[in-house]
N, C-alpha and C positions, 0 to 999 in steps of 0.2 A: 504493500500500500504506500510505505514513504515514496517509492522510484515512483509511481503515478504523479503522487504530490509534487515531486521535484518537476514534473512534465509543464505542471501550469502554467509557470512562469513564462516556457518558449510559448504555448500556448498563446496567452496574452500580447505576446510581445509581437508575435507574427499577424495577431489580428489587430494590433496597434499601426504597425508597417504597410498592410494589406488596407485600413481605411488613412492613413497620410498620405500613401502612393496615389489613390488613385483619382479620376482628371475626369470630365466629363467632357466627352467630344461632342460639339455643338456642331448641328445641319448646315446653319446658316455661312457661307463662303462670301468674304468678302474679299477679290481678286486687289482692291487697292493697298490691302494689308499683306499682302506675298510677292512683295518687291521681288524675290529670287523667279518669279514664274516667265518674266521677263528675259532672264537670261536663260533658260530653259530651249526658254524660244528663239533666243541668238542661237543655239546649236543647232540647229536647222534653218532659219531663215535669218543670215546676219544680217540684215537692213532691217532686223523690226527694231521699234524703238519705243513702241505704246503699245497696251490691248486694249479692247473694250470693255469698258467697267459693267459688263451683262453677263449672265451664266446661264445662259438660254435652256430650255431643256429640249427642242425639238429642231434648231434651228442653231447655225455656227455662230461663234461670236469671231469678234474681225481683230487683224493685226495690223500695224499701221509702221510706215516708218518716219522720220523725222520730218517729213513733209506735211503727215497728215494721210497719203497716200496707203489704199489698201496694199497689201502685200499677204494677206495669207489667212486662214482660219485658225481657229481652237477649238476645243471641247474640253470639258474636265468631267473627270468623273465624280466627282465631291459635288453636292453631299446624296449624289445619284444612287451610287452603288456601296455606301460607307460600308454596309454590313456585311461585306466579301471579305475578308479576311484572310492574312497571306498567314505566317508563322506565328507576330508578335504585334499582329495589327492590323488598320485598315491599311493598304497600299494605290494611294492615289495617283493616278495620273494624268497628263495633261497631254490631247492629240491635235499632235501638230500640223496641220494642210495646206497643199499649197491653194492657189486660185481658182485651181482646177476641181478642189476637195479632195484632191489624191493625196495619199497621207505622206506626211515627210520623215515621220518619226514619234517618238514617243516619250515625253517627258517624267520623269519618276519626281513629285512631289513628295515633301516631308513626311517622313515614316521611320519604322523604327525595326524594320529590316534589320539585319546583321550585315553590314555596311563590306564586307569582303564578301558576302553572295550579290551582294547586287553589282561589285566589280565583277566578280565573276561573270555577271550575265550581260555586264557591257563588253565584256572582252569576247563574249561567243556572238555579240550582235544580237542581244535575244530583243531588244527593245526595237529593235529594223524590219522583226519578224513582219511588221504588218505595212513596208512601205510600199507604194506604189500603188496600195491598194483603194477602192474607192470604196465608201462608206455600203453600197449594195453590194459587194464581191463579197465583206469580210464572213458575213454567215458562214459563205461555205471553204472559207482558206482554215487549213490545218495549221497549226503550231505546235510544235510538240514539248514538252516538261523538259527541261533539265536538270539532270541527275544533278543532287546537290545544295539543289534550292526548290526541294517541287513548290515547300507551297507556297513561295513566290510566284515563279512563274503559273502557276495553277489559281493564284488571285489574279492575276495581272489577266491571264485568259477568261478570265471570267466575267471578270469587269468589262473588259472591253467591249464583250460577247453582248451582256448588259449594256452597258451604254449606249452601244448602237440601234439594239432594240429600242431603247426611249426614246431614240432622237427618231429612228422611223415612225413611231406612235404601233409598233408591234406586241410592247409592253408598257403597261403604265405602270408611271413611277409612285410607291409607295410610301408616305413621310416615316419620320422616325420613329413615331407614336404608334406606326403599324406594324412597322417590320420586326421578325422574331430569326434570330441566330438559327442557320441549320448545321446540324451537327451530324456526320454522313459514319454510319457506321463500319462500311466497308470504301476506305477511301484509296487504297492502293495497291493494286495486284498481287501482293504479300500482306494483306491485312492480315487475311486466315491465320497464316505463318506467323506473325508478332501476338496474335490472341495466343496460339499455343504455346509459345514462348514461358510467358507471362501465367500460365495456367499452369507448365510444368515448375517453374520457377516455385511458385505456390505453394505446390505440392511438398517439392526440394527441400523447404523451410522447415517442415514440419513432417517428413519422414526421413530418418535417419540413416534410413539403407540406401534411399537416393545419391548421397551423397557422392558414393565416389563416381556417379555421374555427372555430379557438376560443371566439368572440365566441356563438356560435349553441350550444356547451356550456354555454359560461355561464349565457347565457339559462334553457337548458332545468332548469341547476341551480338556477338562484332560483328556478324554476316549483315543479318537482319535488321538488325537495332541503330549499326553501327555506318558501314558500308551503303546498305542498298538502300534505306529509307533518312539516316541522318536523325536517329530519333533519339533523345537523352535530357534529361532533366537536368538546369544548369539553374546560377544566379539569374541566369539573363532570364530565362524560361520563367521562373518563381517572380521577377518582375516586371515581365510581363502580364503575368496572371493578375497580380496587382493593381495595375493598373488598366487592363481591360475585361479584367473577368472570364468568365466562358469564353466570352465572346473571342477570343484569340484562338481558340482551339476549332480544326475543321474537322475532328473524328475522334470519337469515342475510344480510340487506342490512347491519343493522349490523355482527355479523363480519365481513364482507367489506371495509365502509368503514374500520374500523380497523386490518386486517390490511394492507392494500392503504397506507394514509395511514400506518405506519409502514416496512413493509419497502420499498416504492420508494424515499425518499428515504435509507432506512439503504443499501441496495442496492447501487442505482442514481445515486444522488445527486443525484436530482430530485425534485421536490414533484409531487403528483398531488391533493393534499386543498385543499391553501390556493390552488393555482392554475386549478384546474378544478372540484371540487366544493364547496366552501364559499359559501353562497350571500349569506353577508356579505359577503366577500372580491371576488366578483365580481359587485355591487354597487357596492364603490367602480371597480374596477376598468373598469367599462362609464361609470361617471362618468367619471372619467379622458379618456377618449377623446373626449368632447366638445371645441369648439373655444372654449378658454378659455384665457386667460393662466394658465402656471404661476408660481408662485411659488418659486425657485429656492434650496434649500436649502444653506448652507455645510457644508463637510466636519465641520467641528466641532460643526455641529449635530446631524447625521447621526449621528454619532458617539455622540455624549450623550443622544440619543433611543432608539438601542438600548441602551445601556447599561441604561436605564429600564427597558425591556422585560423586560430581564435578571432587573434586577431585582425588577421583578414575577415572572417567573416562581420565580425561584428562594424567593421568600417564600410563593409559592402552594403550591409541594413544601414544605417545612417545615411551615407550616398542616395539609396532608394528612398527612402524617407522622408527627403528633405529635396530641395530644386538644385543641387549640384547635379551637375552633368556629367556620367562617365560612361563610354561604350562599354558594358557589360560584357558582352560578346566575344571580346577580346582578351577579357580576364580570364576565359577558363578555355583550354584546347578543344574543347569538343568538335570546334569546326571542320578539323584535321579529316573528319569525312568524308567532309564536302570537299574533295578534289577538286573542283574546278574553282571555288571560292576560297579557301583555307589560304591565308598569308604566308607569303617566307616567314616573319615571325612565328607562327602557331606551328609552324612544319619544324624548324631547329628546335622551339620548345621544348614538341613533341618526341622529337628524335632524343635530345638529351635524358627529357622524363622515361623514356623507352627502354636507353641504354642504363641507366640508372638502376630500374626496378631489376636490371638480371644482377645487382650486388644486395639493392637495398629494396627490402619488402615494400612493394605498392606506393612508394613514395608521394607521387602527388595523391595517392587517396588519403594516406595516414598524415601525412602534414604541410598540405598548401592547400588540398580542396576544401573552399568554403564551401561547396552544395555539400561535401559531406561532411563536411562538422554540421552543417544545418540538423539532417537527418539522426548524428551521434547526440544530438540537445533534444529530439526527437524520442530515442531510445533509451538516454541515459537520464535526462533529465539535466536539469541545474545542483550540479553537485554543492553540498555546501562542507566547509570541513569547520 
């Protein structure tokens, strides 16, 4: 009963973070207060130099250059299609046409993306996907996901998909007061494959003979978890949730992993996230088991290395907490998935943390990850001595 009682504390403190964090996003778009939309649109038409202060819903709004002179159209998707939601948000964007309405390109408005997938998808051109095309072709033009960022690019397809329906008058647009979050239960041709995961996992916890199957969960989570969908619970993930709710998640595999990676170790008082599905985690952890001299760490080390942790975490909740600004995203490797986003940073990190865990036990689990000291406050509670 004490370790319950030690649990309140994180309890509290998380539902304290979760109503500081969070922002309410307002419909209403007014184009004169997003000075940068402007230069958006120099990246396609350099002569513009004004837009029209209109956000039409059926009909273009106009570009202008220093003369006064039209030179080009717009559309935005805000606050059209707000409730599409890519990974960590809405992802707005702004489509840019020439005179003729054939599109020039595609402008990514303020969001809160993981800022190396959205290089990522300028460097494969994925924001071009739809140039040349004219507002009746784009129905039936394919665009395909990339691995990496699906559910960026699978909002951004969406949206689009959306928005052009409005502006034909083939779908009416919905206010804010109507529209409800859909949540897609099988959202990715390996869905089936991550429920089972997560169900063997389950089981793993709480049958002991499981156990020295483990190794083969593991695997299947770098595969599945890790590799092929990008899927892992981070700082950035946790505030996001904060600050959009539900509403950020496009499938019931994410509910499930979060719901799951907090109530077992509050519970139960075991780990099910960082020990079975985490596909960094068990990474180092399959290194680990190689036949290699460990490196044998003193208690005082031990020691002062979580404290570290600690310490990070608890600096990471004050950041979200409060209106400072730090890219999350870049604070923990997970990206290292995402091959076609993942930065030279996050790639040496990762390689270091890599080569590390074949001397030293799971290093960045046991003392630099704040999502898992999150989850250790989770299980252990607020020690008091």
């Amino acid at each position: 009963m004490k370790r319950y009682l030690l649990k309140i504390p994180v309890i509290i403190a998380f539902i304290a973070v979760f109503l500081l964090a969070r922002e309410e996003i307002s419909e209403n778009f007014d184009i004169g207060s997003h000075k940068y939309l402007i230069e958006l649109v120099k990246e396609k038409i350099p002569a513009a130099d004004s837009l029209e202060q209109a956000n039409y819903k059926t009909k273009w709004s106009k570009i202008y250059d220093n003369s006064g002179k039209q030179v080009g159209n717009f559309l935005l998707s805000s606050p059209f299609c707000d409730e599409i939601k890519g990974y960590a948000g809405n992802v707005p964007v702004i489509i840019i046409a020439d005179m003729e309405e054939a599109i020039l390109g595609l402008g990514l408005m303020k969001n809160r993306e993981t800022p190396s997938w959205i290089s990522g998808l300028n460097n494969v051109k994925f924001f071009d996907s739809w140039n040349g095309k004219k507002i009746e072709e784009i129905k039936d033009h394919k665009v395909d996901t990339i691995t990496g960022a699906t559910y960026t690019t699978r909002a951004v397809m969406k949206i689009i998909e959306k928005r052009i329906s409005i502006f034909t008058g083939l779908t009416e647009y919905v206010s804010g007061a109507k529209k409800s979050t859909k949540i897609s239960f099988l959202d990715h041709k390996v869905s089936i494959v991550l429920y089972i995961i997560l169900l063997l996992s389950i089981i793993a916890i709480f049958v002991k003979k499981l156990n020295k199957y483990k190794y083969i969960l593991q695997i299947l989570s770098i595969i599945f978890f890790g590799i092929i969908t990008g899927h892992s619970i981070s700082m950035y993930f946790l505030e996001s949730f904060s600050i959009y709710g539900i509403s950020i998640f496009t499938t019931y595999i994410s509910l499930s992993m979060l719901a799951l990676a907090i109530v077992i170790p509050l519970i139960f008082n075991r780990h099910l996230h960082c020990h079975y599905i985490c596909p960094f985690g068990n990474i180092q952890t399959l290194l680990g088991k190689l036949p290699i001299k460990k490196i044998k760490l003193s208690g005082k080390i031990i020691k002062t290395l979580r404290r570290i942790r600690l310490l990070i975490f608890v600096s990471l909740i004050i950041v979200i907490s409060t209106t400072l600004k730090i890219n999350l995203s870049e604070i923990e490797p997970f990206t290292i998935f995402l091959f076609s986003s993942a930065t030279l940073t996050t790639i040496i990190a990762s390689a270091v943390i890599f080569v590390t865990s074949l001397f030293i036990k799971n290093p960045w689990c046991l003392y630099l990850c704040p999502t898992g000291q999150f989850f250790d406050l989770l299980k252990d509670g607020v020690k008091i001595k």
